[in-house]
C-alpha positions in Angstrom: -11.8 -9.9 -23.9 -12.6 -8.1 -20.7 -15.4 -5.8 -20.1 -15.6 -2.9 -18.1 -18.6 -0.7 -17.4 -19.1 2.9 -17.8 -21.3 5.3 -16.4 -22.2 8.5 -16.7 -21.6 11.7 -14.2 -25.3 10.9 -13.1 -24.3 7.2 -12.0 -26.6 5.7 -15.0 -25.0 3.0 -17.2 -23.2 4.6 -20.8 -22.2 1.3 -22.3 -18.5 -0.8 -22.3 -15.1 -0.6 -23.0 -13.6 -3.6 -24.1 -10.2 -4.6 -22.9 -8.3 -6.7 -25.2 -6.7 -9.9 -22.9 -3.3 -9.1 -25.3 -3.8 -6.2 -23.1 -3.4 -8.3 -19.7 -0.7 -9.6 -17.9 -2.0 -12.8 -16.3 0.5 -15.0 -17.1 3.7 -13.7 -14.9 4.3 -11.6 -12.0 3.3 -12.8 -9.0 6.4 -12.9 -7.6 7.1 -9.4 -8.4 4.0 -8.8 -6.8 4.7 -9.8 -3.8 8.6 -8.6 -3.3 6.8 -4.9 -4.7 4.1 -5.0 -1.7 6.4 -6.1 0.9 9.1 -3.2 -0.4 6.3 -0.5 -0.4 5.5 -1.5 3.3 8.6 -1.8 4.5 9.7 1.1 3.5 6.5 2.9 5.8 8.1 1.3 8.6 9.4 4.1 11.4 12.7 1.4 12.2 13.2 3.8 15.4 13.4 1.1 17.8 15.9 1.2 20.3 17.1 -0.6 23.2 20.2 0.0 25.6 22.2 -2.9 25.5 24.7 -3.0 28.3 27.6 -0.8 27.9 25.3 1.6 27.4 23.2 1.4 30.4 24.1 4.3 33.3 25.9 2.7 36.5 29.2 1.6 38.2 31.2 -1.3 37.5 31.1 -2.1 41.4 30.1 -5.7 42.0 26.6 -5.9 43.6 28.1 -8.1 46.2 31.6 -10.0 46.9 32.0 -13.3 45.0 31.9 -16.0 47.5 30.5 -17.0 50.7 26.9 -14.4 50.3 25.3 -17.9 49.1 23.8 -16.0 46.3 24.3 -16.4 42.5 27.8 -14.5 41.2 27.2 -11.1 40.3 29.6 -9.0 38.3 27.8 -5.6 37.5 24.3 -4.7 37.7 23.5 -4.0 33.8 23.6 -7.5 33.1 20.5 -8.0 30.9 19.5 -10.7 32.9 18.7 -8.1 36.0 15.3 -5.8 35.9 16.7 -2.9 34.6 19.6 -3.8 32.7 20.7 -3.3 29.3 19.2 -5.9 26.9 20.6 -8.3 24.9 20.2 -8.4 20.9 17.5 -5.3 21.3 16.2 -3.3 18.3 18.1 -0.7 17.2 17.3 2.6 14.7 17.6 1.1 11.1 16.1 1.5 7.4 13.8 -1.1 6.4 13.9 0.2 2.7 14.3 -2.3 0.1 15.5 -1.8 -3.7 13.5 -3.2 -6.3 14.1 -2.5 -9.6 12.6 -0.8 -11.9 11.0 -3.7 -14.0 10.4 -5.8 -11.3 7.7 -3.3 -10.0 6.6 -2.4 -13.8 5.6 -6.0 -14.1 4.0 -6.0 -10.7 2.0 -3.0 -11.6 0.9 -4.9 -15.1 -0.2 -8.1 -13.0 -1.9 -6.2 -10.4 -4.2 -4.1 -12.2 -4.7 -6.8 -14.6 -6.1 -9.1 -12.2 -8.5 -6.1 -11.2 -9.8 -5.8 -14.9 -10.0 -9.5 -15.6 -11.9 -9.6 -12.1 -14.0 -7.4 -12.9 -13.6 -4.8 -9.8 -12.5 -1.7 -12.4 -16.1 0.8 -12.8 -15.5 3.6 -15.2 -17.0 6.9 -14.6 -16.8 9.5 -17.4 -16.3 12.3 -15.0 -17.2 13.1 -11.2 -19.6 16.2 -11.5 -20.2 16.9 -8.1 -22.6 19.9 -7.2 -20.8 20.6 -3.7 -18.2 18.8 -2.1 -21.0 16.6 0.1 -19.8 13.2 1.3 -23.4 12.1 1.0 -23.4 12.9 -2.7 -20.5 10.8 -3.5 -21.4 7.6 -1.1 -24.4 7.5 -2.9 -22.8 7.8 -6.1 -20.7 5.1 -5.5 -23.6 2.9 -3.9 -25.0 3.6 -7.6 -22.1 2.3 -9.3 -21.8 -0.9 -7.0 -18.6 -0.1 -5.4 -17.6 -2.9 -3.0 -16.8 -1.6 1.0 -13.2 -0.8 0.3 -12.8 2.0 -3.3 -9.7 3.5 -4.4 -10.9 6.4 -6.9 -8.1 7.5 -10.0 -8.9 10.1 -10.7 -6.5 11.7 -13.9 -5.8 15.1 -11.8 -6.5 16.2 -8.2 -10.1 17.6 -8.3 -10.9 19.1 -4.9 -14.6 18.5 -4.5 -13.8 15.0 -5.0 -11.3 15.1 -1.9 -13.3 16.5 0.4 -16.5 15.2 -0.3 -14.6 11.2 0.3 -12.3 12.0 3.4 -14.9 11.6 5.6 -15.2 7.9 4.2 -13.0 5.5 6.4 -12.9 3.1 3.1 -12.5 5.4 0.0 -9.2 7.0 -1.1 -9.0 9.2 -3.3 -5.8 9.3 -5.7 -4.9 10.5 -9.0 -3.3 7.6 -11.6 0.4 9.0 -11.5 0.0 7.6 -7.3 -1.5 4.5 -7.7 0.7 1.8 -6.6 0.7 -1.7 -6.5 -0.5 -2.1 -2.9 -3.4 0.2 -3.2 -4.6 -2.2 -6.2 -4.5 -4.6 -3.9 -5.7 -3.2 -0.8 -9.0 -1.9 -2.0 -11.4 -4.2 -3.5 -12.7 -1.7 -6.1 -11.3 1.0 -8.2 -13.6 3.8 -9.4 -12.1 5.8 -12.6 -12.7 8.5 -14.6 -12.0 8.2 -17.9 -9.4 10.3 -18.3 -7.8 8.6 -14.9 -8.0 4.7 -16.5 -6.8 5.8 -19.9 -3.6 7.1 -17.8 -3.4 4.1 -15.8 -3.8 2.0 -18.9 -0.9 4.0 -20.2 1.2 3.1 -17.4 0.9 -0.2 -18.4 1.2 -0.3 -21.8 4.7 1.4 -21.2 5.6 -1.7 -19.3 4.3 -4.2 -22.4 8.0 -4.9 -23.4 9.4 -5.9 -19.6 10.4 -9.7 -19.9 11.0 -10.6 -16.4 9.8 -13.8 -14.9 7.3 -14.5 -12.3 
C-alpha cells in the first residue's frame, strides 16, 4: 500500500489517499520505458543537418595541376573531401528521427513510470490550486509548503490560467494538464504536484492500461 499526501488549497496537510500496490506496475516495463523516452526525444530532434558531399560542391572538373612531374600529390578535382573546402564525405543529411512505438508498449511505460513515482513517494496531492492573483511568489511558496523537490511538474485536470502564469517565471516547474503528461516528464522532474481532479485522471490513464501484457 502506497501513501500519498494531500493538502489543502492553503498548503496545510488534509490527510492520505491510499494506493493499492495491485494498483502498481513495478514488476515490468523498463524496457518499454526506456525505447518510450528515447522515441519521445528523438522525435524533438530538428534532423536538418546537411553537408555537401562532392558532386554537389560548385567548381570545374579541371585538374588543379597536370599529373606528373609537379612533384606534388595527384590531384584530380578540387572538391575532393580531402581539400579545405570540399564536399565531405558520409556528412549528415536532412532526415526524420521519429520512431514508432506502439501503442502498448508506451501504455505500459506510462504504468511503470508513474508507478515508480507513487511507490517513491515523489506524488503530493493538492485539492485545488486557489490562487488569489497569478503571483509567481504565491505559488513558489506554495510549493516550498508542500515540499516539492527543485525540479515539479504540476497536473493539473484542465488548463487553469493563474496557475500558468504565476509558474513560467520558474526555470524548474511545468505546468501541464494530465491528458499531456508523458513518460519523459515523469521522469524528468523529480516531483509531481496534483490536483485532485488532475491525479484521479492520471490514475485513470493507467487503469485503462491494467490489461496490457507486454514484457519488460
Amino acid at each position: 500500500m502506497s501513501a500519498i499526501k494531500v493538502f489543502n488549497p492553503a498548503g496545510d496537510a488534509a490527510g492520505e489517499m491510499a494506493i493499492a500496490d495491485d494498483m502498481l506496475v513495478l514488476d515490468k516495463g523498463e524496457q518499454a520505458v526506456k525505447d518510450t523516452v528515447v522515441a519521445i526525444r528523438n522525435a524533438g530532434r530538428a534532423g536538418s543537418a546537411s553537408t555537401l558531399h562532392k558532386g554537389e560542391v560548385a567548381g570545374s572538373n579541371k585538374k588543379p595541376w597536370k599529373q606528373k612531374g609537379t612533384g606534388r600529390a595527384r590531384a584530380g578535382y578540387r572538391q575532393s573531401p580531402v581539400w579545405r573546402g570540399g564536399g565531405v564525405a558520409f556528412g549528415p543529411k536532412p532526415r526524420d528521427f521519429t520512431q514508432k512505438i506502439n501503442r502498448k508498449v508506451r501504455q505500459l511505460a506510462f504504468d511503470r513510470a508513474l508507478s515508480e513515482k507513487i511507490a517513491g513517494g515523489e506524488v503530493t496531492v493538492i485539492e485545488r490550486f486557489d490562487l488569489a492573483e497569478p503571483k509567481t511568489k504565491l505559488i513558489k511558496d506554495l510549493l516550498k509548503k508542500l515540499g516539492a523537490q527543485a525540479t515539479t511538474l504540476i497536473v493539473l485536470d484542465q488548463h487553469e490560467d493563474k496557475v500558468m502564469l504565476a509558474a513560467r517565471n520558474l526555470p524548474k516547474v511545468e505546468v501541464v494538464s494530465a491528458a499531456e503528461v508523458d513518460v519523459y516528464a515523469l521522469l524528468r522532474y523529480r516531483s509531481l504536484v496534483a490536483t485532485k481532479a488532475g491525479f484521479e485522471a492520471l490514475q485513470k490513464r493507467m487503469q485503462n492500461g491494467k490489461s496490457t501484457e507486454v514484457g519488460a
